[in-house]
Each structure stands twice: as structure tokens, then as C-alpha cells.
N, C-alpha and C positions, 0 to 999 in steps of 0.2 A: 655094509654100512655099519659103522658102530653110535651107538647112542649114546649122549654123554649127561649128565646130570650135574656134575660138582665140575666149578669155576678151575679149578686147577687142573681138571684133569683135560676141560678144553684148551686149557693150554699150552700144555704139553703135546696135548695132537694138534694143536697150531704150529708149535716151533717145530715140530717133523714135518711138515707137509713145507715151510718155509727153508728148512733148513737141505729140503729135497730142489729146492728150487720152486716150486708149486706156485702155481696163480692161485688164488681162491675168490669164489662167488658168494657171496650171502644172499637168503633168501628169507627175511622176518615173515614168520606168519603165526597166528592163535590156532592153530589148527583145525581141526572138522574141513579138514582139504577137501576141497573140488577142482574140476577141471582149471578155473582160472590159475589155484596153486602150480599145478602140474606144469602150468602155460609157463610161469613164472622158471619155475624148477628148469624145463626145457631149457627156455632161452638162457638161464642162469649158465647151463653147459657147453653154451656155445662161448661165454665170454670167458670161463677160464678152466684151469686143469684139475682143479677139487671143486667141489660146491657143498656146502654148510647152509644147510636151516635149520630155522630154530622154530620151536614153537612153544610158546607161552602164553597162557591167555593172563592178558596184565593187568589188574587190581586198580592201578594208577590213575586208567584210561577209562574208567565204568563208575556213574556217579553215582549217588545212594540210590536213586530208584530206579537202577538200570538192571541190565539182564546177565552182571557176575554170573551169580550161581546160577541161572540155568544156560548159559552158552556154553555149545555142546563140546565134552570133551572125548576123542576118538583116538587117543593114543596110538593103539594098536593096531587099529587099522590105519591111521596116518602112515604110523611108520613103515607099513607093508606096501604102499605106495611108495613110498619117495624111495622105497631099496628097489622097488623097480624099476625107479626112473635114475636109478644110477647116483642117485647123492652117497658124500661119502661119509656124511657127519650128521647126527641129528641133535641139535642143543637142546635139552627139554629140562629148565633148570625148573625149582619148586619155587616159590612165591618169597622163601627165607632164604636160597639161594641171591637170588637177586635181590632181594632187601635186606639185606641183613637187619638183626636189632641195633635200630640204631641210626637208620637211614634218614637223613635228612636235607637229601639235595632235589631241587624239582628245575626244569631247564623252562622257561618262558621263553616263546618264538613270538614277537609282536606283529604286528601287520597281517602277515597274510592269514593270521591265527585267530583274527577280533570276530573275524563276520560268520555267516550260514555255520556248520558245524561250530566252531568255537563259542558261536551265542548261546546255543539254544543247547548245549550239554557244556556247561564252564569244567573247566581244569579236563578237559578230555584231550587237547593237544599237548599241554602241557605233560600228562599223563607219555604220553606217545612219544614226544622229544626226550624225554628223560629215558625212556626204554629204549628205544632207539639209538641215542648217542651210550649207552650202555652196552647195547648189543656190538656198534662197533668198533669200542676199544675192546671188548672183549673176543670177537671175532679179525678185527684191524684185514679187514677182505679190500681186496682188488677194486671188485664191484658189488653193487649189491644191488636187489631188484625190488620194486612195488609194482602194485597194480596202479594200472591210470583210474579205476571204479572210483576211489576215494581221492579225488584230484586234489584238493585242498591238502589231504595230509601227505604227499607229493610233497604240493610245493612249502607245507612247515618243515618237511626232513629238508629239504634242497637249502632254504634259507638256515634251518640249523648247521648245516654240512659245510655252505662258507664260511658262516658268522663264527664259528668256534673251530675252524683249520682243521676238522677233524683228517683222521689220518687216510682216509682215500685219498690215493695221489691228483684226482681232477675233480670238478663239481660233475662233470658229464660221468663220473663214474656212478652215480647215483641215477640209476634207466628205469625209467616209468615204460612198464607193461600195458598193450591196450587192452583194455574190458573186452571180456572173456561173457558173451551172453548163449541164454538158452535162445531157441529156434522163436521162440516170442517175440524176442529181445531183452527178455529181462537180464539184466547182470548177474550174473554168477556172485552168489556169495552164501556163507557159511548160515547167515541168519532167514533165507528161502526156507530152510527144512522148518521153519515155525510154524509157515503157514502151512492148514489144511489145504484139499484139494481143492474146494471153492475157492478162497480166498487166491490161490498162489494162479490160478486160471485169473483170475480181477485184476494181480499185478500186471499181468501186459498191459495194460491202461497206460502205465508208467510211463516207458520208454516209447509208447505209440503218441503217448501224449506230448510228450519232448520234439520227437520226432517232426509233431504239428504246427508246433512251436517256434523251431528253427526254420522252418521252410515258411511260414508266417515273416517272421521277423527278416532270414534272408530276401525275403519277397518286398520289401519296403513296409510291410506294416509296425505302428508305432508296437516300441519294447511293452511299452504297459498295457498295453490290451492284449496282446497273445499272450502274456502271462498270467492276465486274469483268465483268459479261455483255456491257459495248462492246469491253471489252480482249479476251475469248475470241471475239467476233463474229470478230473481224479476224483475231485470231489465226488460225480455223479457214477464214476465206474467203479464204486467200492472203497476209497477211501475214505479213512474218517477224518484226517487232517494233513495239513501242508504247512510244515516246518517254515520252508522258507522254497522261490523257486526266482531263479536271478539269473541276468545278464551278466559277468564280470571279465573284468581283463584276466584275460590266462595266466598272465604268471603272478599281476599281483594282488588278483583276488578281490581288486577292488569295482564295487556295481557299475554299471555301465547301464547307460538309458537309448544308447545306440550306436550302431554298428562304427567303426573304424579303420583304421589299418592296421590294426595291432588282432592276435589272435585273438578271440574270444570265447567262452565258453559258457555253458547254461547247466546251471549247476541246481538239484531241486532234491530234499530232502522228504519226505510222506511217512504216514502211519497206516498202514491197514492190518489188521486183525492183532492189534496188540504190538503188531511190526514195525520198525522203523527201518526203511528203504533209503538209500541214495543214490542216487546217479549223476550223471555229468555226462554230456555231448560237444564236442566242438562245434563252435558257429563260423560260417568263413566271413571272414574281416569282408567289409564295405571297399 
């Protein structure tokens, strides 16, 4: 695996692997990997004959009172993971790589972008879409992978990805990974290692709560009462607060007060121990 830092010299190892005939995979991630990365990285190897991640924790995407400077960076033991999972590129550009002095373009996704994460952390998709649509002219991959954990920024990449032709040949080249969780249920993700041992034993609340919720709601109970009994779930099993916790239509993100024929999804963001959690489940349409 080689590791690459400066913008020219990815690209240079992109036109060899193109010029060999190579498919290539991208796989964005901020690093501090865990298994859901791995998950990602996997599947990334199934869809073509290089795979390229990158990892940058983005400046762009983290408001003033968010957690920049303490989310975890693991360089070196990232990297020693993904050479074993057979990646052949690792992007790890510096914060003045990617922005140069001088930078002044930011990409807005509307719609599926306004509501639950977009509200409650402003310029955090925007943040995301501009990195993003950077990564992939700079990478210009086959396919590229997310996780399904963060459904919403999903579906802002997918609607960036038509809206501006970006250079994946299909929208369907753009493959949402499912959530990758602990034996709990909690979701895998890079911001668990915050909490203490009490606290990260309280997050199963989360996902058992949701869990309650959907089988509620697929049950015929109305949408706004099992969501006030997900919101007191949490409330009482450790949480200190709930961002937001919603019905919506899957793809376009927009609330729903009950079920339909169209997929659906329950989408619930939470705070425990300084922590901000998110999740998403599918609900099966009515």
C-alpha cells in the first residue's frame, strides 16, 4: 500500500492504475477505523481491481463548538489496517492540501440537506458536499462507498452526485454500506471510543429504543406517540438529550406522520455523555 499526501502525486498514481486498465473503488473516511470501515474497505474489493481511501478529518464539516480538535487521529494504526485489508492507496492529504490559501467554494445540497442533521449542526452538509465532490474529482473512482449509519449524508452525496454529473459513470455507483453494529446494537462508529465504560453500556438504549419504536409504529400505533416513548426511552436510560427523532421518507428525507408505500426510515440523533450519537433504521412501508 502506498500512502500518498500531496494532490499531484495522487495523481499520478491514478493515471498508472488507469492507464493499466484498473477499475478503482473509493472509500472516504476521517479515520480512527473500525470495523464498519473495514466493512466498507471489504465490499469496496469486491467492486473493483484498486481500491483508494482516503482519510481526512475535515475542518469544513465541524461547527465552532464541535469536537475538531479532539476527534481521534490514528494515522498509523489506520494505516496498518487497511494494508491488511489489501487497499492499494491511502489519501491522507493535510487540511492546506485540500484548501489551499485561498479557497473559497462551498457546494450547498438543498432538500434532503434542510432537516435532523442539517438543522441542528448548520453548514455541516455543506461542509461534507464540498469534500466530497473534491474527493471525487480528485480520486474520479469507478465506485465509491459509505456507510448507511449516516443515512442523510447518503442521500446529500447521491443528490450531489446527480445534480452536478459528477464523473462516476452511474448514480448507483455511489453504494450505501449497511450499519456495521456492536453485539448491543449499537452502531459502529469512531465517536463510541468517548464514552466511558458506564456511559457506552447506556448507549444500547439507542438502537433498542428505535428498535421499540418501529415495531410500535409498524404495529399500527400513531407516528407521534412512539416517538414521544423513543424520546423518553433515551431520556430515562442515560441520555441527556434528543436532537431530533423522525419518521421520513427514505430517499427524500422528508417527515412523514405515517406509514406508506414508499420506504421509510427512523432516523434519531441523541447526546449522552458529551456524545452525539446517530442512527437510522428502516421501517417497512404500510
Amino acid at each position: 500500500m502506498r500512502t500518498i499526501h500531496r494532490l499531484d502525486q495522487l495523481r499520478n498514481e491514478i493515471a498508472s492504475l488507469r492507464a493499466e486498465g484498473e477499475s478503482v473503488a473509493l472509500v472516504p473516511t476521517m479515520g480512527a477505523l473500525h470495523e464498519g470501515h473495514l466493512t466498507l474497505v471489504r465490499a469496496a474489493l469486491k467492486q473493483a481491481n484498486r481500491v483508494v481511501v482516503s482519510i481526512f478529518v475535515n475542518p469544513t464539516q465541524f461547527g465552532p463548538n464541535e469536537d475538531l480538535d479532539a476527534y481521534p487521529r490514528t494515522l498509523e494504526a489506520d494505516s496498518a489496517l487497511l494494508e491488511q485489508e489489501g487497499v492499494d492507496l491511502l489519501w491522507a492529504p493535510s487540511a492546506d492540501e485540500m484548501y489551499p490559501d485561498g479557497f473559497a467554494t462551498s457546494i450547498g445540497v438543498d432538500g434532503v440537506s434542510a432537516d435532523f442533521c442539517g438543522a441542528s449542526r448548520p453548514g455541516h452538509f455543506a461542509g461534507v458536499a464540498t469534500v466530497v465532490c473534491k474527493l471525487f474529482n480528485q480520486v474520479r473512482p469507478d465506485v465509491a462507498l459509505f456507510g448507511e449509519k449516516d443515512w442523510q449524508q447518503l442521500a446529500v452525496i447521491r443528490r450531489m452526485g446527480r445534480d452536478l454529473d459528477l464523473t462516476l459513470p452511474h448514480v448507483d455507483a455511489i453504494i450505501g454500506v449497511p450499519t456495521v453494529r456492536e453485539e448491543d446494537g449499537l452502531a459502529l462508529s469512531s465517536r463510541n471510543r468517548y464514552l466511558d465504560a458506564e456511559h457506552r453500556t447506556k448507549a444500547a438504549a439507542l438502537p433498542a429504543a428505535m428498535r421499540e419504536a418501529i415495531a410500535k409504529i409498524e404495529g399500527g400505533e400513531p407516528v407521534a406517540q412512539a416517538l414521544a416513548k423513543l424520546e423518553q426511552a433515551l431520556l430515562s436510560g442515560g441520555f441527556s438529550k434528543v436532537d431530533y427523532a423522525a419518521l421520513a421518507d427514505a430517499q427524500t428525507l422528508k417527515r412523514i406522520d405515517a406509514l406508506g408505500d414508499r420506504p421509510a426510515r427512523l432516523l434519531v440523533a441523541a447526546h449522552i455523555q458529551n456524545t452525539r450519537l446517530i442512527d437510522n433504521m428502516a421501517v417497512r412501508s404500510g
